[in-house]
N, C-alpha and C positions, 0 to 999 in steps of 0.2 A: 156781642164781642166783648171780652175779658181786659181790655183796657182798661189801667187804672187811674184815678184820679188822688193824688197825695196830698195831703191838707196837713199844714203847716201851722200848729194855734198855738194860744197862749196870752197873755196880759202883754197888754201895749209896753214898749220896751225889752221884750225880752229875747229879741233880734229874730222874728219871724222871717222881715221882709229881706235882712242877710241873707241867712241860714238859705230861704228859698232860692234868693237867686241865684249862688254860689251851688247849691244843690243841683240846680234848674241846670247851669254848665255843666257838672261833672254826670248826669243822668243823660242829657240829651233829651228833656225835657220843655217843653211850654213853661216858662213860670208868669203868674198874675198875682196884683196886690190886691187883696179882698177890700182895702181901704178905695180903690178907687171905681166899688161899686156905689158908693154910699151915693144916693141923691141929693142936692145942694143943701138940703133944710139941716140933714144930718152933720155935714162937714161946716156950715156956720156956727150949729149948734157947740160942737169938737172946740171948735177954733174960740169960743167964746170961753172954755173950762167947764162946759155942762156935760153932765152924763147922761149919757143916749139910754132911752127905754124900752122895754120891747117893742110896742108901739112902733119907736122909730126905727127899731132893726127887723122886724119882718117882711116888708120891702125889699131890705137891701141883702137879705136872704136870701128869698124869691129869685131878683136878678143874680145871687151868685148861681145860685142853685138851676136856671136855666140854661144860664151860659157854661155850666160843666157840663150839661145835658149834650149840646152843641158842638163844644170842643172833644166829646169823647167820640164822637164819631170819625173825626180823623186823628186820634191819637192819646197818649198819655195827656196830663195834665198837672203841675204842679200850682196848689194855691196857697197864700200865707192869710190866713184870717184866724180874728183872735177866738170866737166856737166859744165862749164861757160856758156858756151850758148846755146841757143836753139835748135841752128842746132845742136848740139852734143846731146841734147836730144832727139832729134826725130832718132837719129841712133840706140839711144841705145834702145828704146823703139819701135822701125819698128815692125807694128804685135801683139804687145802686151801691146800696152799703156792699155788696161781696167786694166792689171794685174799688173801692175806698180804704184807703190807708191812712191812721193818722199819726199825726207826728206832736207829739206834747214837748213842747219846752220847758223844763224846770227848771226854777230859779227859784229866790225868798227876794223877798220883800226887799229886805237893805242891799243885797246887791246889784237887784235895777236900777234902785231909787240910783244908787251911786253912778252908775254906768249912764245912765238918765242924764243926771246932771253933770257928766263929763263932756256930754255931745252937743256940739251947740246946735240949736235949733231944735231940741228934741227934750228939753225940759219939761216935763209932767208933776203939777202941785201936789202934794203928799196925798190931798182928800182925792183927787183923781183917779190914782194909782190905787191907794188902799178902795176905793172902791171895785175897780174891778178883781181886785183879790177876794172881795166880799163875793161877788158876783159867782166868781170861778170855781165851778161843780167839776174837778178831777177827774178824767177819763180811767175806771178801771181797765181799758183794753187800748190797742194801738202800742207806740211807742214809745218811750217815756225817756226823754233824752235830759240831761243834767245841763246847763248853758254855762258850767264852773270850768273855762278854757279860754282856745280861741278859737273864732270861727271856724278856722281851719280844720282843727281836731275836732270841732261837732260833728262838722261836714263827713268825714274821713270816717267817723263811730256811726254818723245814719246812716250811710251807703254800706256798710256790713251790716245794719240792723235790717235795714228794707231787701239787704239781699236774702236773709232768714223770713219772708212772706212767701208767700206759694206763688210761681212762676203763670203766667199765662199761656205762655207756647212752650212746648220743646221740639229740641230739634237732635235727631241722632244721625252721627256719619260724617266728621271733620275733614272730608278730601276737599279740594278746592272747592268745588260749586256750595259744599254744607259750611263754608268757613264764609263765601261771601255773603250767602244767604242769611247767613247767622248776623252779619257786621248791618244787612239792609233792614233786616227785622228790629236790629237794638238800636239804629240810626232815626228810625222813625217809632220810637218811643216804648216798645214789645219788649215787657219782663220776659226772659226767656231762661230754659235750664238746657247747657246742650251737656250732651253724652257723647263718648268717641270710647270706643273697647280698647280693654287693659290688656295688651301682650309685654310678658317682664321682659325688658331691655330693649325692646322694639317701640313699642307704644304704651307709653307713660306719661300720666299727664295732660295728655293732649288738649284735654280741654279747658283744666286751669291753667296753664301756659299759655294759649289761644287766649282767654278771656285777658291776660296781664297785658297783652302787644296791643290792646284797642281801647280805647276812651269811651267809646260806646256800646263798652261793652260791661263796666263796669259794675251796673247792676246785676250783669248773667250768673249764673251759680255753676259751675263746671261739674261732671260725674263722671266717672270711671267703674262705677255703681249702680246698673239700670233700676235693682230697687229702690236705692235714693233718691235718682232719679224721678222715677215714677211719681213717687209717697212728693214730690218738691212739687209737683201741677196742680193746680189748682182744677175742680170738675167743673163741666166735663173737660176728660184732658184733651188734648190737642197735639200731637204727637206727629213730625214732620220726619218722616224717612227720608235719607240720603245717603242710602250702601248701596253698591254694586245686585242689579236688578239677578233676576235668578234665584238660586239655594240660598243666598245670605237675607236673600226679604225672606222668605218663607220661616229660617232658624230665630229670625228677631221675631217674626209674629208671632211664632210657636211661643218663645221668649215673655211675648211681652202680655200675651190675651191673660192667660189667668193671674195676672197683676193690675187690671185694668177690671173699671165698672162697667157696666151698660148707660150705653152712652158717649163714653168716651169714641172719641177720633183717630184714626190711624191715618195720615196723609202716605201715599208712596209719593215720592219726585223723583224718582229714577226713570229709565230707562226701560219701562217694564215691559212685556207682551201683553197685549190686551185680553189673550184669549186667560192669562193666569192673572189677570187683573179680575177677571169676571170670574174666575174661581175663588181668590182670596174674597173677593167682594161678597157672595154665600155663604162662604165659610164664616165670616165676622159676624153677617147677617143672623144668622143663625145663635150665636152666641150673646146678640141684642148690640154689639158695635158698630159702628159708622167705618166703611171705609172710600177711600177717594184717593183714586188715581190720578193723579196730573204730567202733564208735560212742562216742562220747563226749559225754554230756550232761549239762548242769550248767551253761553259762553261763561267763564268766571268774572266777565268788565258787566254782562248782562245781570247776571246773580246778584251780584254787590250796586251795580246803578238802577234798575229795572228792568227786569226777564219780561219775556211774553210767558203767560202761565196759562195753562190748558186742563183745568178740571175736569172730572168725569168721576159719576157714580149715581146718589140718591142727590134729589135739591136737597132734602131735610138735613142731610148731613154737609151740604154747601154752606147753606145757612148758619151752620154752627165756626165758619171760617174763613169765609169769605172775606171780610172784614180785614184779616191779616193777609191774606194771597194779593186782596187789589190793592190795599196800601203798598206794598213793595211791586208791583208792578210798574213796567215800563206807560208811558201816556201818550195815545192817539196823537194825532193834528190836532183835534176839539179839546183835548184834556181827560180824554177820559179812561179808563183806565184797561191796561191791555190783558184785562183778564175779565172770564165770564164764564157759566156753566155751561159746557160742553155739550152734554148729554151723558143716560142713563150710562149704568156698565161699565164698560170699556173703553167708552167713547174717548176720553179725555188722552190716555194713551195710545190707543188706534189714531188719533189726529196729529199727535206729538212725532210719532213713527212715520205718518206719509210727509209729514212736515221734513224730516227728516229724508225722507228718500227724493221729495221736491230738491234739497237741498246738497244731495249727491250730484243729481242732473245739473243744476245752476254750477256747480264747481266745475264739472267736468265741460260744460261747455265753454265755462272761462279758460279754462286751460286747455282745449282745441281751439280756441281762437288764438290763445298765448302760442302755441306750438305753430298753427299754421304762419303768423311776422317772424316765428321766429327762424323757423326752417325751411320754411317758404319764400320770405323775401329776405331772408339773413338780418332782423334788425337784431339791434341789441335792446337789452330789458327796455331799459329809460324809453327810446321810441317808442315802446310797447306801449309802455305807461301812460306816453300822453297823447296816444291815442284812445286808450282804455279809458282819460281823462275826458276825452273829447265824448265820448257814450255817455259817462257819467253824470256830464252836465246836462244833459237833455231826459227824455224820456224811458232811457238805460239805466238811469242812476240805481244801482241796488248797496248794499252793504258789501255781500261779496264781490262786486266790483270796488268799491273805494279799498277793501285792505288787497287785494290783489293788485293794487298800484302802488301800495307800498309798499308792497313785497318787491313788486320789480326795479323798487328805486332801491332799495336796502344793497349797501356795499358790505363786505370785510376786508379790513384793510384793499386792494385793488381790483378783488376778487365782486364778483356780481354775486349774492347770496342766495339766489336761486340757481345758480350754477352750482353749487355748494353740496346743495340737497338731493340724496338719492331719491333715484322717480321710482319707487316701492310704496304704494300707497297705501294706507290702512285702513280698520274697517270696523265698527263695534257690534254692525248684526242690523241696526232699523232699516239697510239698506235693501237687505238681502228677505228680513221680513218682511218690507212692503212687495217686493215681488212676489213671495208664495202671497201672499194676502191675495194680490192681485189676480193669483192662476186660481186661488179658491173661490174668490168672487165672480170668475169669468171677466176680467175686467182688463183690458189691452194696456201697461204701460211701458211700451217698449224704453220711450228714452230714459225715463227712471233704470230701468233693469240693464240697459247700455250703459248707464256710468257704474254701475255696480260691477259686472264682468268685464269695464275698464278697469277697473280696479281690482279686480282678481286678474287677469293677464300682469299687469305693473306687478306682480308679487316675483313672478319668473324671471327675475332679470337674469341670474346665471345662463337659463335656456335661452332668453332673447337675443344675449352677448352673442352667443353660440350661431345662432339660427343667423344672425346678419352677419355674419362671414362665414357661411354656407353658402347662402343667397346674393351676398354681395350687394346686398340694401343700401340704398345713397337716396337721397333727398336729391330732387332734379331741379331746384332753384330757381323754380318757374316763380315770377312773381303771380301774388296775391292780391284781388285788388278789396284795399282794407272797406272799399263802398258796400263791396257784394259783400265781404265779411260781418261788417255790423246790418245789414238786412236780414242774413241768414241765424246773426246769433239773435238780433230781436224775434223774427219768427218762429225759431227753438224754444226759446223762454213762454211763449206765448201756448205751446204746444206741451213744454213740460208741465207747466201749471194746470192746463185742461185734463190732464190725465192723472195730475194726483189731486184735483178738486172730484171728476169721474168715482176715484175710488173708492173717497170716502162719500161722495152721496148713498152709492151703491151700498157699503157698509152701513150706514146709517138706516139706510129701508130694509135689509137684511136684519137688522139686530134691535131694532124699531128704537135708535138711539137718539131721532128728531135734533139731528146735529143743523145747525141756522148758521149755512154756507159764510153767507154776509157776514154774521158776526164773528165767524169763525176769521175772514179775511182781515175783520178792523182789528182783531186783535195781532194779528201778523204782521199791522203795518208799523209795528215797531218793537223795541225788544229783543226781536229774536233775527236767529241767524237769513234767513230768506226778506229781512221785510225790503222795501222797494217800493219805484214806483207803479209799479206794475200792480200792486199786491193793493194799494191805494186806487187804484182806478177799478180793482176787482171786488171791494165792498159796493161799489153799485151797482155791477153788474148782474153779480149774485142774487143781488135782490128778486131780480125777476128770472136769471137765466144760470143754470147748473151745468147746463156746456158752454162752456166760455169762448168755443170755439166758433156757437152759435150764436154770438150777439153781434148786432150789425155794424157797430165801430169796430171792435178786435178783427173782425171779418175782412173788413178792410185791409185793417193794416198787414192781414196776413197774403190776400193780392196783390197789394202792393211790393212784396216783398219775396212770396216765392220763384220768382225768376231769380233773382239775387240768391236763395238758397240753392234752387237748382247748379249756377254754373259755381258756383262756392263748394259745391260737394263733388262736379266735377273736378273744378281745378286741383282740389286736395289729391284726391284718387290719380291725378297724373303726376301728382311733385310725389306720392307714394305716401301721403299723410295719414294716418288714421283719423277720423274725425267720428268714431262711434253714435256719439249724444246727436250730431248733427243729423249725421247719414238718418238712425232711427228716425230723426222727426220729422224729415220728407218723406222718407217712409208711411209713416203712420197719417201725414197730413195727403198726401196723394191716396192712400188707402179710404181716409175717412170723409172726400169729397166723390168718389165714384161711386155709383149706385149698384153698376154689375161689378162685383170680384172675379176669381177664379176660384169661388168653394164651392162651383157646379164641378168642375173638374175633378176636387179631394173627396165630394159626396161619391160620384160616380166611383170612385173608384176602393170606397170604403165600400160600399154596398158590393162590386164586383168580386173582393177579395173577404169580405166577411159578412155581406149579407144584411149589413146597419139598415139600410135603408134611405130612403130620400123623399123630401117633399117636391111637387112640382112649381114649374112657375104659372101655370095654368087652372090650376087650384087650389083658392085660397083657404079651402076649409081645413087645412092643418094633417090630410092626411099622407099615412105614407107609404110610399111604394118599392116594390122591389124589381130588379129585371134581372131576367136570366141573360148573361153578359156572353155567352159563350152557343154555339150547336152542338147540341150530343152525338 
């Protein structure tokens, strides 16, 4: 991991331990005083007017030099030690001189001395001083700052010097999610270069503008330039895609490969398709790059506080990242972090996409639960709400439940602001590909594919207007009783999740992606748009069971509860409700406890009208038969 460590030297007096702190705020960095590794023998010695000899400073070398070892694992590092010589820099820097920055303070003699003896409690005897200028072997490399100012304006001159050092990440594609992502990466410590494309009078700038509006961002270097870009990373580079999934990833990679070494990293975070995640992913390969697909979910408050982040591709090229993907991620119950390698290929985005279509069905069933109090028993929002409230506190609690009760408490001026909003819903495609996924895998996920073509019908409202005064459509104002309601949405939710956990096993044994259900769940349980409590009690399930439907607690609660969904999809269907998400998951949950179906009837009649053929129920060896259905 490309983390750096800043080391701040120079002769006692010539404002290390300032410069550092003041630095240490305007960086968003760790800052430490090198003086308070010294072991006691050292610091009596100091305090008596002796000068310390190497003898006494290889020790306290050692301890600095472990403890950066330490701190760089979770992040930058800013230290102030005085480094005289060389050999004291090659200790502290053993292993990690790429990630090491130094910073030289210049000064002469007479104007420490002076500055020295202005400060009280910081007087140093002339033989003191002029010894360590004896001592001090000049860095020909690093940065070499003049201390003829004031702190202020050192500070102000380093932060444009260390912004001219080669970047450790970059990141391209300034739309919301690449701007918060950008602000989580420079908040927890990550030199970064971002990029956002030059259109004249449309998009200019964007990214040194962006870096001016954040404090944390200070260190970032802006580009409108992808060759400058480039040439600003430090190897291998590390390269964080955030454009619109489709032709625009494909023109940037075209773009970016023959500017890039072997080696370097190309991250997608978009939205991608897996199956052209697994083609880019060959394509790179081939030309000796790393590439890595991920999902990232969270929202723009997710992006900027902790995403759940969902890798996929080679571990080798994990390994070269990982390091920045899990420090910005969201953290478990335990603390641990809500990211982890997915699996080979596609995998990272194939799980992001069912996550995604999980999270179509969990909306849309909130809002047939919303629609039936509302048109059902006539309540208004707010009742809605603290009922919604009264789920949430228990073992319903999800995320899209908590902001869908603040949507229903949200006024304008008298107006209720869900009455506001046209019910035309939108759509950006992971919905619609988790369903083919699903028909190509053979893989049933009706209530997934029921919030999706809810939300293709919600597009028609012109025709809808039309059709209910044709029909003379009214709501029969039968109450709802809210007991059956929250049973039938607990057993939905229980049912939506078993069929997008189902899809991605299946893909995973398909595409040999060894995707680890469980871990895939603890990363879910926070971060991102579905996480819950539901999603929390599914990292143990997992463990041992990949139908969720088949573990002996959830089984439970789904007996206990389908009676309540049965007259729940009844009542609806009489007050003339649509409840799509629901209807399917009785559906599929009555379909997936019977042993005999009715696909003896659909064989029979495949075979009658074209001859397919049928297996029997009387023999098991797999063969199959034909009948002549008809007398000649």
């Amino acid at each position: 991991m490309n983390t750096k460590v800043i080391y701040i030297m120079g002769v006692s007096g010539s404002g290390k331990s300032t410069v550092g702190a003041m630095l240490s705020e305007k960086l968003g960095i760790s800052f430490f005083d090198g003086d308070d590794f010294h072991p006691e023998a050292n610091v009596n010695k100091m305090k008596l007017g002796q000068s310390l000899n190497d003898s006494d400073r290889w020790p306290w070398l050692e301890a600095m030099h472990s403890f950066v070892l330490k701190q760089l694992k979770t992040g930058s590092v800013l230290i102030a030690c005085s480094a005289l010589k060389e050999s004291y820099r090659d200790v502290l820097t053993k292993g990690i001189k790429e990630q090491s920055i130094w910073v030289y303070l210049d000064g002469d003699f007479d104007l420490i001395l002076k500055r020295m003896s202005e400060r009280k409690g910081h007087f140093m005897p002339n033989e003191l001083l002029a010894s360590q200028f004896e001592t001090l072997e000049v860095p020909n490399y690093g940065i070499h700052q003049s201390i003829a100012g004031t702190s202020r304006d050192i500070v102000s001159q380093l932060i444009s010097k260390i912004k001219m050092e080669k970047s450790e990440f970059g990141l391209v594609g300034l739309g919301v999610m690449g701007k918060s992502l950008s602000r989580n990466l420079a908040g927890k410590g990550v030199v970064l270069s971002l990029f956002n494309r030059y259109v004249y009078e449309v998009e200019e700038n964007i990214a040194i503008n962006f870096i001016g509006q954040y404090p944390e961002l200070e260190t970032a270097q802006g580009f409108q330039n992808l060759s400058a870009f480039v040439e600003s990373l430090a190897r291998p580079r590390k390269i964080f895609l955030m454009v619109p999934a489709g032709k625009a990833i494909d023109e940037m990679i075209d773009t970016l490969m023959p500017q890039l070494d072997p080696g370097d990293v190309i991250i997608d975070g978009g939205n991608a398709h897996y199956k052209q995640t697994e083609r880019r992913l060959q394509r790179l390969k081939s030309a000796k790059l790393h590439y890595i697909g991920t999902g990232v979910s969270g929202g723009e408050e997710g992006a900027l506080k902790g995403p759940s982040i969902m890798p996929g591709g080679s571990a080798e090229a994990y390994d070269l990242i990982k390091g920045y993907l899990e420090r910005i991620a969201a953290k478990d119950v335990l603390g641990s972090d809500c990211c982890a390698f997915i699996g080979k290929g596609g995998a990272g985005h194939f799980v992001k996409m069912v996550h995604n279509g999980i999270e179509y069905a969990e909306m849309q069933l909130i809002a047939e639960s919303y629609s039936a109090l509302r048109w059902g028993n006539g309540l208004e929002p707010n009742e809605i709400a603290s009922i919604f409230e009264n789920w949430n506190n228990g073992d319903l609690q999800s995320y899209l439940l908590e902001i869908s009760i603040q949507i229903l408490r949200k006024k304008e001026n008298d107006n209720w602001m869900i009455d506001l909003i046209l019910d035309k819903a939108g759509n950006k495609g992971t919905g619609s590909w988790t369903t083919i996924a699903a028909c190509e895998l053979g893989v049933p996920v009706p209530t997934i594919s029921a919030a999706l073509f809810a939300r293709y019908i919600s597009a028609f409202k012109d025709e809808r207007t039309k059709s209910e005064q044709s029909y003379q459509t009214a709501y029969q104002n039968n109450l709802i009783d809210p007991e059956k309601l929250e049973g039938a949405y607990r057993l939905a939710r229980i049912v939506n999740h078993h069929q997008g956990i189902h899809l991605i096993d299946a893909a995973s044994q398909q595409y040999s992606w060894e995707v680890k259900l469980s871990e895939l769940a603890r990363i879910w349980t926070n971060g991102c748009i579905i996480r819950s409590k539901l999603m929390q009690s599914l990292v143990i399930v997992l463990k041992t069971q990949s139908r969720i439907l088949q573990d002996p607690g959830l089984m439970t609660v789904v007996k206990n509860n389908e009676s309540a969904m049965v007259e729940m999809v009844a009542s609806t269907a009489m007050n003339r409700i649509p409840i799509p998400c629901h209807t399917a998951s009785l559906n599929y949950l009555q379909s997936y406890v019977h042993e005999q179906s009715s696909a003896n009837m659909i064989q029979a009649q495949r075979d009658f009208f074209g001859a397919h053929t049928y297996e029997r129920m009387d023999d098991a060896s797999g063969k199959k038969y034909h009948t002549v259905w008809t007398e000649s």
